[in-house]
C-alpha positions as CSV (number, residue, x, y, z in Angstrom):
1,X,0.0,0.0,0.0
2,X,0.8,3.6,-0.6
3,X,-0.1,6.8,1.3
4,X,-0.7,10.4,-0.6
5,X,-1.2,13.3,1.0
6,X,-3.0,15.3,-1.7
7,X,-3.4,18.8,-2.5
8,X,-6.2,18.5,-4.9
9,X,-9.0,16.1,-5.9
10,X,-9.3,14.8,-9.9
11,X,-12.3,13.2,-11.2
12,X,-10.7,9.9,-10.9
13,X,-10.2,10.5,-7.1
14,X,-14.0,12.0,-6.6
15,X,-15.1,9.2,-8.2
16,X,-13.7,6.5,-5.6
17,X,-14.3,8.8,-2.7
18,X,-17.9,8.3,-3.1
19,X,-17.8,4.7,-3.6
20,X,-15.5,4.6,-0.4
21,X,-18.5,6.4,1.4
22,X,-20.9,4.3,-0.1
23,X,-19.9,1.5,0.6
24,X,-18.0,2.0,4.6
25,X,-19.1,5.7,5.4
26,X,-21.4,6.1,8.3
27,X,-21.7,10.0,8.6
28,X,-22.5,12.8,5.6
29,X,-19.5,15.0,6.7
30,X,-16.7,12.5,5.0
31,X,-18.9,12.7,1.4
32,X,-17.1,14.9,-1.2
33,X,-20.9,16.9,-1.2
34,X,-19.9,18.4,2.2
35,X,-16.3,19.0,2.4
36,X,-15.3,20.1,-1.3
37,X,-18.7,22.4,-1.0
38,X,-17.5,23.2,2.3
39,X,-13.8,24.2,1.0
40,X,-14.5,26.4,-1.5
41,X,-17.2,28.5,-0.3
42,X,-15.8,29.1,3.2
43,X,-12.4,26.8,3.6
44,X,-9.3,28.8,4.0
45,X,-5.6,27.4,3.8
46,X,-5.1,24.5,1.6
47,X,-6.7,21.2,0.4
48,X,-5.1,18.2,2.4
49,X,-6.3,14.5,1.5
50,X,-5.1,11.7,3.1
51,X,-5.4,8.6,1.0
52,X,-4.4,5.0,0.9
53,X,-3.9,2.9,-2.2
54,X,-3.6,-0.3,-3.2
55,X,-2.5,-0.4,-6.3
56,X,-5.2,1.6,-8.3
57,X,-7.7,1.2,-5.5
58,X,-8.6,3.6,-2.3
59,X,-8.5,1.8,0.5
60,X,-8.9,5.0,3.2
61,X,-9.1,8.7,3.2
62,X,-9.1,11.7,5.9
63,X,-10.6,14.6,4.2
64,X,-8.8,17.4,5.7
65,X,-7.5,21.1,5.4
66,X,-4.3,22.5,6.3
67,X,-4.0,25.8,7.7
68,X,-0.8,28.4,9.2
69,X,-2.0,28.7,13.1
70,X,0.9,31.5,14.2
71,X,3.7,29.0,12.8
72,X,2.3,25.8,13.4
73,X,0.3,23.9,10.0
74,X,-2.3,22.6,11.6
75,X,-4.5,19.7,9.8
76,X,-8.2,20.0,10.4
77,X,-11.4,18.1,9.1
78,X,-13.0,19.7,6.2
79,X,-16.0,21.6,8.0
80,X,-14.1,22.7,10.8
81,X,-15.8,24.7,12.9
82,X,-20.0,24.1,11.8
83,X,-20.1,21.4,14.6
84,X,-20.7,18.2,12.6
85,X,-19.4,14.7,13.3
86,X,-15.7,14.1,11.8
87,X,-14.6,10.5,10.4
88,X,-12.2,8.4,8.9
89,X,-13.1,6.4,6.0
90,X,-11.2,3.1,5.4
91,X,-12.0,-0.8,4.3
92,X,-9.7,-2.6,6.6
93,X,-7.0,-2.9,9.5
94,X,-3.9,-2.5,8.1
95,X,-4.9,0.5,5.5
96,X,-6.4,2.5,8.5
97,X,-2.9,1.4,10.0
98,X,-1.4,2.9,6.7
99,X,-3.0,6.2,7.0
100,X,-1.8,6.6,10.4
101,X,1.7,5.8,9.3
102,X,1.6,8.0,6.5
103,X,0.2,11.0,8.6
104,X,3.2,10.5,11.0
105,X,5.7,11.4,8.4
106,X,3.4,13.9,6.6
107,X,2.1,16.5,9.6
108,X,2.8,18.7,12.3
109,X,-0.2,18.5,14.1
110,X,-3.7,16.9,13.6
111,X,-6.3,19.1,15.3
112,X,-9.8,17.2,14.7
113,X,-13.1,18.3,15.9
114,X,-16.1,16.2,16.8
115,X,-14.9,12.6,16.4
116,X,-16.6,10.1,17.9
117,X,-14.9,8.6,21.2
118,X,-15.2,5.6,19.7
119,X,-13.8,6.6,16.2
120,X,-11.0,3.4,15.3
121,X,-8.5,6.4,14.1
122,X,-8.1,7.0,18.4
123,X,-7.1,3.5,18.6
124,X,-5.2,3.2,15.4
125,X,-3.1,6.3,16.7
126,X,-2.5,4.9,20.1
127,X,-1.5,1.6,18.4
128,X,0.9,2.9,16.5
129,X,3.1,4.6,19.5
130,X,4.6,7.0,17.4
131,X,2.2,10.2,18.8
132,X,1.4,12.0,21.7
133,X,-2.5,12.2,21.9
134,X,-5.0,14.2,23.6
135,X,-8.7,13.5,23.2
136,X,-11.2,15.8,25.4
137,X,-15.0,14.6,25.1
138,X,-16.9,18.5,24.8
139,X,-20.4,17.0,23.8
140,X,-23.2,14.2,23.3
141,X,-25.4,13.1,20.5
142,X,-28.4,11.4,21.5
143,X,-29.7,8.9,18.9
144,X,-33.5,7.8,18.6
145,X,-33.8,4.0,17.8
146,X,-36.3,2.9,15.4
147,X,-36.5,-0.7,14.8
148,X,-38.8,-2.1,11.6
149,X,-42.8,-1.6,12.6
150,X,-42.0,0.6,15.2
151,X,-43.6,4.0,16.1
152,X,-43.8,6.8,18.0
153,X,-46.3,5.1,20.5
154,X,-43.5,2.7,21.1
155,X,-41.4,5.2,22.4
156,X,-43.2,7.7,24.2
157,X,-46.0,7.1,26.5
158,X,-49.7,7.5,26.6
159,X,-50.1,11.1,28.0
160,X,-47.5,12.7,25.7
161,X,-48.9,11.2,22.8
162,X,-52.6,12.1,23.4
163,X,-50.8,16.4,24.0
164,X,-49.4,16.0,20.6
165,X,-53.1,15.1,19.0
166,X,-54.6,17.5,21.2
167,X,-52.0,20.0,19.8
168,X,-53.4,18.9,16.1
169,X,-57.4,18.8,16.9
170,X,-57.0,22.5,18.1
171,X,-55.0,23.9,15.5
172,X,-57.6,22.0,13.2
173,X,-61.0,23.1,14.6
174,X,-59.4,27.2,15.1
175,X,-58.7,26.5,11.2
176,X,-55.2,26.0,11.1
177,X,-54.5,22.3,10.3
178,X,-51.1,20.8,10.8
179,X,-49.9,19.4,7.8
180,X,-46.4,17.2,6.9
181,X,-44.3,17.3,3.7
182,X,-41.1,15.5,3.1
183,X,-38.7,17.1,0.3
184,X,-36.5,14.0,-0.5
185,X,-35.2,15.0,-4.6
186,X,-34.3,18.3,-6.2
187,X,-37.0,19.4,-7.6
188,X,-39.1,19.8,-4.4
189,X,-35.5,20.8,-2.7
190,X,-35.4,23.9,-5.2
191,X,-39.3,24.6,-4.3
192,X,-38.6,24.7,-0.9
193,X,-35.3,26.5,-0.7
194,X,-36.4,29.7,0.2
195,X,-39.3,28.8,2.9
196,X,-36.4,27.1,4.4
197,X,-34.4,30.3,4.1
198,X,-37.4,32.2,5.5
199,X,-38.0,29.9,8.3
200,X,-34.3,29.9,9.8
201,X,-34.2,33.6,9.1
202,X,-37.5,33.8,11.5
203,X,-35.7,31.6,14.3
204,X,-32.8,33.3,14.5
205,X,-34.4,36.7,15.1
206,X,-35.9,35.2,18.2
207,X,-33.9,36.1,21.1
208,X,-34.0,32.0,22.1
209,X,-32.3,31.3,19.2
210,X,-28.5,31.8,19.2
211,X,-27.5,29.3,17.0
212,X,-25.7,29.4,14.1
213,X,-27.8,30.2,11.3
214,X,-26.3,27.7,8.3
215,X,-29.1,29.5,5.6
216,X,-27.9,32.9,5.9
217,X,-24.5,34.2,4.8
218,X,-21.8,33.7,4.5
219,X,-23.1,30.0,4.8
220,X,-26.1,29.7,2.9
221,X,-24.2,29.1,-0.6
222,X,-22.5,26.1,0.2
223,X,-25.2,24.7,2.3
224,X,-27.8,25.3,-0.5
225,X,-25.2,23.3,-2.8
226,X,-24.2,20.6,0.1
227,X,-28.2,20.1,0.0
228,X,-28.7,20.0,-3.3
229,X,-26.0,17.7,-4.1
230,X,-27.6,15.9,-1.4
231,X,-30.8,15.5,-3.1
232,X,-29.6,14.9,-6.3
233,X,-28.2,11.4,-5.6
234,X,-31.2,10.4,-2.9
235,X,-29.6,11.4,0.2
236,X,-32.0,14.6,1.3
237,X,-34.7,14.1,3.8
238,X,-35.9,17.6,4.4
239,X,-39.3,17.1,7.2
240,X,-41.3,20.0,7.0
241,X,-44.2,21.3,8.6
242,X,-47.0,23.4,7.8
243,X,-48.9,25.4,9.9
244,X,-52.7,26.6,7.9
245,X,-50.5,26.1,4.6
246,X,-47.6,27.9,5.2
247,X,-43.9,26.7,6.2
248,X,-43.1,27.0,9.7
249,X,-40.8,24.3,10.9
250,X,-38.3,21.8,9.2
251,X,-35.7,19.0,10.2
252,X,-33.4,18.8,7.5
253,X,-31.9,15.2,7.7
254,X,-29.1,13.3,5.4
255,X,-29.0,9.6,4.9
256,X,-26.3,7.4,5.6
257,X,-28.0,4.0,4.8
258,X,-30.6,3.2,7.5
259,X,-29.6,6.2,9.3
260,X,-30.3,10.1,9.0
261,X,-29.0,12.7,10.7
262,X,-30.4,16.1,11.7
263,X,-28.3,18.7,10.5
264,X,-30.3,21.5,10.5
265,X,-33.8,21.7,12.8
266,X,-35.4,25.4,13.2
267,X,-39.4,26.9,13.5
268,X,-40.3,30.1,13.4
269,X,-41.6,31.8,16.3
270,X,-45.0,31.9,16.2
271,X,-45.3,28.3,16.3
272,X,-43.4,27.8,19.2
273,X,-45.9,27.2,21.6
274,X,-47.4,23.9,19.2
275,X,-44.4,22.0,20.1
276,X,-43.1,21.6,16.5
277,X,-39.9,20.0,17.3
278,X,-41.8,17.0,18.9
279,X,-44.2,17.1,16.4
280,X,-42.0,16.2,13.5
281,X,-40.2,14.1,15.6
282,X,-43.8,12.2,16.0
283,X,-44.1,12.0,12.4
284,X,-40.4,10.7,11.9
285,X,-40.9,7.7,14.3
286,X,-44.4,7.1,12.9
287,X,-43.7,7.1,8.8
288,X,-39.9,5.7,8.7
289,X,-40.8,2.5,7.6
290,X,-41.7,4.2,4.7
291,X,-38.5,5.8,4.1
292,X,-36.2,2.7,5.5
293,X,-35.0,4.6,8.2
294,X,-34.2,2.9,10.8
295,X,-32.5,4.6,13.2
296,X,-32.5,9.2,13.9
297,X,-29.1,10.8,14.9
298,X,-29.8,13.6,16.5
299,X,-26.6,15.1,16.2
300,X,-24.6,17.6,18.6
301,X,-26.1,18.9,21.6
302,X,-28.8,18.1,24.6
303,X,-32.1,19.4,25.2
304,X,-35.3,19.0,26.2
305,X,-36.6,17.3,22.9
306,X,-34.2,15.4,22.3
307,X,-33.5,14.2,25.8
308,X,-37.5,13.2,25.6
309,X,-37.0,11.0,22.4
310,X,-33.4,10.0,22.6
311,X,-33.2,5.9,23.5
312,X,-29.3,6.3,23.1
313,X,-26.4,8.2,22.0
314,X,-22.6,8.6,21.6
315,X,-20.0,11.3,23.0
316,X,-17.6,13.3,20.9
317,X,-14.8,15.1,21.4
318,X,-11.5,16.8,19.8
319,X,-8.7,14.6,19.0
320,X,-5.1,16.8,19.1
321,X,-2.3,14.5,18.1
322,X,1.2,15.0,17.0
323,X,4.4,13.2,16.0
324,X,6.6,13.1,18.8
325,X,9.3,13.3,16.6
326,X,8.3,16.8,16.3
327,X,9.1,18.0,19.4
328,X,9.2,22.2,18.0
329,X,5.4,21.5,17.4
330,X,4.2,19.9,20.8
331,X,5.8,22.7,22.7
332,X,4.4,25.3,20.5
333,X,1.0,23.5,20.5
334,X,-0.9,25.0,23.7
335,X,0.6,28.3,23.1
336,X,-0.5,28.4,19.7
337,X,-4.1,27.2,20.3
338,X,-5.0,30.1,23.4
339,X,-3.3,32.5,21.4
340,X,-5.2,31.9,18.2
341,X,-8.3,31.5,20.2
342,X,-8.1,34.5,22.3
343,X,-7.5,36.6,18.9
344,X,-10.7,35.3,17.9
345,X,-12.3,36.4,21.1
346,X,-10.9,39.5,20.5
347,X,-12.5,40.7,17.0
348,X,-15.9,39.0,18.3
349,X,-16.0,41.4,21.4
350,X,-14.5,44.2,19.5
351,X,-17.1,43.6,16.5
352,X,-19.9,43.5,18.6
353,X,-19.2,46.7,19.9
354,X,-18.1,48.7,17.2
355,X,-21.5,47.6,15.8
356,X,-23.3,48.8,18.9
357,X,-21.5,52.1,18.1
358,X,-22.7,52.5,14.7
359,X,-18.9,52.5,12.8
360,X,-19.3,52.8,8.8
361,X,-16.1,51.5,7.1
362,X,-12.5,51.8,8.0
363,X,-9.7,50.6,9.7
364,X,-9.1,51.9,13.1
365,X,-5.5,51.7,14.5
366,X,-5.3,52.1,18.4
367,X,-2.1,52.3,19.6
368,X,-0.4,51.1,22.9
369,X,2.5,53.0,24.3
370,X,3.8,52.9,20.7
371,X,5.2,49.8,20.6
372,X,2.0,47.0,20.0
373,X,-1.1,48.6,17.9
374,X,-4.1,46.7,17.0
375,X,-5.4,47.3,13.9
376,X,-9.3,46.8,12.9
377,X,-10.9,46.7,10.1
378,X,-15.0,47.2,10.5
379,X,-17.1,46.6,7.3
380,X,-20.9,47.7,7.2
381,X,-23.0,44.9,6.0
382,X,-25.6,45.3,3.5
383,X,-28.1,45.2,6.7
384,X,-26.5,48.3,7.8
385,X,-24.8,47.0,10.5
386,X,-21.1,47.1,11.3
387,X,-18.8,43.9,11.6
388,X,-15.5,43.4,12.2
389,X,-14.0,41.8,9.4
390,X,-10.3,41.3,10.7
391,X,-8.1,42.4,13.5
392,X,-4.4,42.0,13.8
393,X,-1.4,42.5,15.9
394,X,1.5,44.3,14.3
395,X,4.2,47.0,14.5
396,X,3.0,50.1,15.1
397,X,5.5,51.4,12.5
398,X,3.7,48.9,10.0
399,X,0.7,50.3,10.6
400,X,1.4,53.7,10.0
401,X,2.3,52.8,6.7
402,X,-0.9,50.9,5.9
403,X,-3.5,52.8,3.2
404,X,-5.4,55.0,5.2
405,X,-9.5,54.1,5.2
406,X,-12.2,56.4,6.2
407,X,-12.5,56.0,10.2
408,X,-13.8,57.3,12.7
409,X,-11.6,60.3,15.2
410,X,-11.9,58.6,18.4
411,X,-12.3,55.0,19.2
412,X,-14.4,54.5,22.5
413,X,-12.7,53.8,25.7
414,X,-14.7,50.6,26.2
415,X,-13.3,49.1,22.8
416,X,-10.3,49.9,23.7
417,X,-10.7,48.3,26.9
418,X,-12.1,45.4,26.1
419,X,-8.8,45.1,23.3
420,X,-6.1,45.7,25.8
421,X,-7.8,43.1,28.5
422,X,-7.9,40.5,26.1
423,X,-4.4,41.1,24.9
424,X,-3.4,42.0,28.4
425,X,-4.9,38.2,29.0
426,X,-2.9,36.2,26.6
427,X,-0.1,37.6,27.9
428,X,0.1,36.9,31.0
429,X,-0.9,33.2,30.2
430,X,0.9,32.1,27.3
431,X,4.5,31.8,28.9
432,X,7.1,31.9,26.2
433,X,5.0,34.3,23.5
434,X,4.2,36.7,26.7
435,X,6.4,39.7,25.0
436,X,4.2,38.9,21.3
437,X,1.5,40.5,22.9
438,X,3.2,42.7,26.0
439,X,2.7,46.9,24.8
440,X,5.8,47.1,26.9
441,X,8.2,44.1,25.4
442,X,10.2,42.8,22.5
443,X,7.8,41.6,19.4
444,X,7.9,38.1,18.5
445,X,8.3,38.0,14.5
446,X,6.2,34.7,14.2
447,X,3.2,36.7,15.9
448,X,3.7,40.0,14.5
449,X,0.5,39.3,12.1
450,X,-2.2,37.7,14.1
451,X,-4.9,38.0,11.4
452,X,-8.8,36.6,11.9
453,X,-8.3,35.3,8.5
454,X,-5.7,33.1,10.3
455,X,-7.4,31.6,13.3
């Protein structure tokens, strides 16, 4: 067997990554339709594919990104960051064993998110005894069960039951029936695109709904094209729900054989109060014979729903591995990640802020006894509010030289507060890189640009 680490993917390549997935993947997030969707819309860094041959044949794969983290390149999942379950695709043993061989000569540092903890690739690593791994369990997916002929009256008992058709007679006799439609091919997908838009749009201005909103930008390109690819080769269970005719609720769900998953679940607020989430849910346990689903992954996170449903589940966690042959890398490792992390923290606060302040365009330099600056760049959206689009630590000589931007005279004393105590913060506990962010100390060259487009 032979390992590649690949920069690119040819049709030859996309071609036996979905077989592989077809025939041995058990999650949507390994499928070319997520991560190459994923990569070009919003992936930054470059393509990384880890791939095992024998002879002509794939045997495994790790679809991954690589990405410059203050130094450090850093391999990550495709999807990074939108909180969906990572995996390793591979036939047998010894090409999974391959893989991990073939990383250990290849990388610096594997950093990836929302494996399973009981993902084979843990074991495979620990097997091998070439790398020093960290795995830290940060959430739960509970999983509903649904065995042939089984229904939602299996599951749940008498009383809740009997709330739900209460819920349904009401709505019915005041005139607003409940009604159920499942998109499951492209045409209906394409039909149903912007009520799904609409609906998520509606949740999301609720104040109990602080979730990520995947069908608005800068997301809702590749997820519309994820989906659609999706639907295209059978894949797409979208369950929707109607309330007097209109489009009020959905579980978007992707098939993985027997199983779906729930990527994206949302209602609009008006309909809160019908218990939508359960009723879908209802109609999933009692029509997935239908469908040959046999079994609902709920994905990421607990809550009352799902907690009511759930009959199992699985934790997850972030796996952090590196050669120990590399010992530059594992001491940098720690440092890198708060540092990178606390930058991000940084433009959040500082973009929240600036918005609450009304900034139009520009970059805002604030400087720092004239040694550190931080400079901002704050971008108004076509919604007329103002984001923070990137922030970095630099030279203040540098950014006197940068092209000057329309900004504002004075920059509040709260923003610059809240800069100088998150900076102040990362100083004090990052050790070796304490002067990188110190106003007062010697600048460390490999931190001199901390850009968001870098974290």
């Amino acid at each position: 067997m032979r390992f590649e680490l690949r920069g690119d993917v040819d049709e030859r390549l996309l071609d036996q990554w979905w077989s592989l997935c077809e025939e041995v993947g058990d999650t949507f997030s390994a499928r070319p339709s997520y991560g190459l969707n994923w990569f070009r819309r919003l992936g930054k860094g470059d393509l990384a594919i880890a791939a095992v041959y024998d002879g002509d044949a794939l045997m495994a794969l790790l679809p991954m990104h690589v990405r410059n983290r203050l130094g450090v390149k850093v391999h990550r999942l495709l999807g990074h960051g939108l909180g969906t379950i990572g995996a390793v695709l591979f036939r047998n043993e010894q090409a999974l064993a391959e893989l991990v061989e073939g990383l250990h000569t290849s990388v610096n540092r594997l950093q990836l998110s929302h494996l399973r903890a009981d993902e084979p690739f843990r074991k495979a690593l620990r097997t091998h005894g070439g790398w020093d791994i960290e795995f830290d369990v940060d959430d739960f997916c509970p999983t509903v069960s649904l065995p042939p002929g089984s229904s939602a009256s299996t599951l749940r008992s008498k009383s809740s039951i009997k709330r739900a058709l209460r819920i349904r007679r009401t709505l019915e006799r005041d005139g607003l029936p409940l009604e159920f439609e499942v998109v499951d091919n492209t045409k209906t997908f394409d039909s149903r695109w912007h009520d799904i838009v609409h609906t998520a749009s509606e949740a999301q201005s609720s104040e109990f709904d602080s979730r990520l909103n995947l069908c608005a930008e800068p997301y809702a390109t590749f997820t519309h094209a994820f989906l659609r690819e999706e639907a295209e080769r059978g894949h797409l269970l979208v369950w929707g729900t109607r309330f007097d005719g209109h489009w009020a609720a959905h579980f978007v769900t992707i098939r993985t054989n027997n199983v779906i998953q729930a990527w994206i679940t949302r209602y609009a607020p008006e309909v809160g109060r019908h218990r939508p989430g359960h009723q879908m849910l209802q109609e999933i346990c009692d029509t997935h014979d239908q469908y040959g689903v046999f079994e609902l992954d709920l994905l990421i996170g607990r809550n009352r729903y799902k907690s009511d449903w759930q009959t199992g589940g699985y934790e997850v966690g972030t796996l952090n591995a590196s050669p120990r042959s590399k010992k530059v890398h594992r001491r940098w490792a720690a440092t890198v990640d708060h540092a990178a992390s606390t930058t991000k923290e940084v433009a959040s606060t500082v973009g929240s802020a600036l918005g609450r302040v009304g900034y139009a365009d520009g970059t805002i330099i604030l400087h720092q006894a004239d040694t550190t600056v931080v400079a901002l760049d704050a971008v108004r959206t076509q919604s007329g509010s103002t984001v923070l689009s990137s922030v970095a630590l630099c030279g203040a000589a540098q950014a006197q030289t940068a092209p000057a931007k329309p900004a504002p005279a004075q920059v509040p004393a709260q923003v610059d507060d809240v800069i100088w105590g998150c900076v102040s913060q990362v100083g004090e506990q990052t050790g070796d890189i304490t002067t990188a962010f110190s106003p007062d100390g010697q600048r460390d060259d490999r931190m001199r640009e901390s850009t968001l487009s870098n974290m």
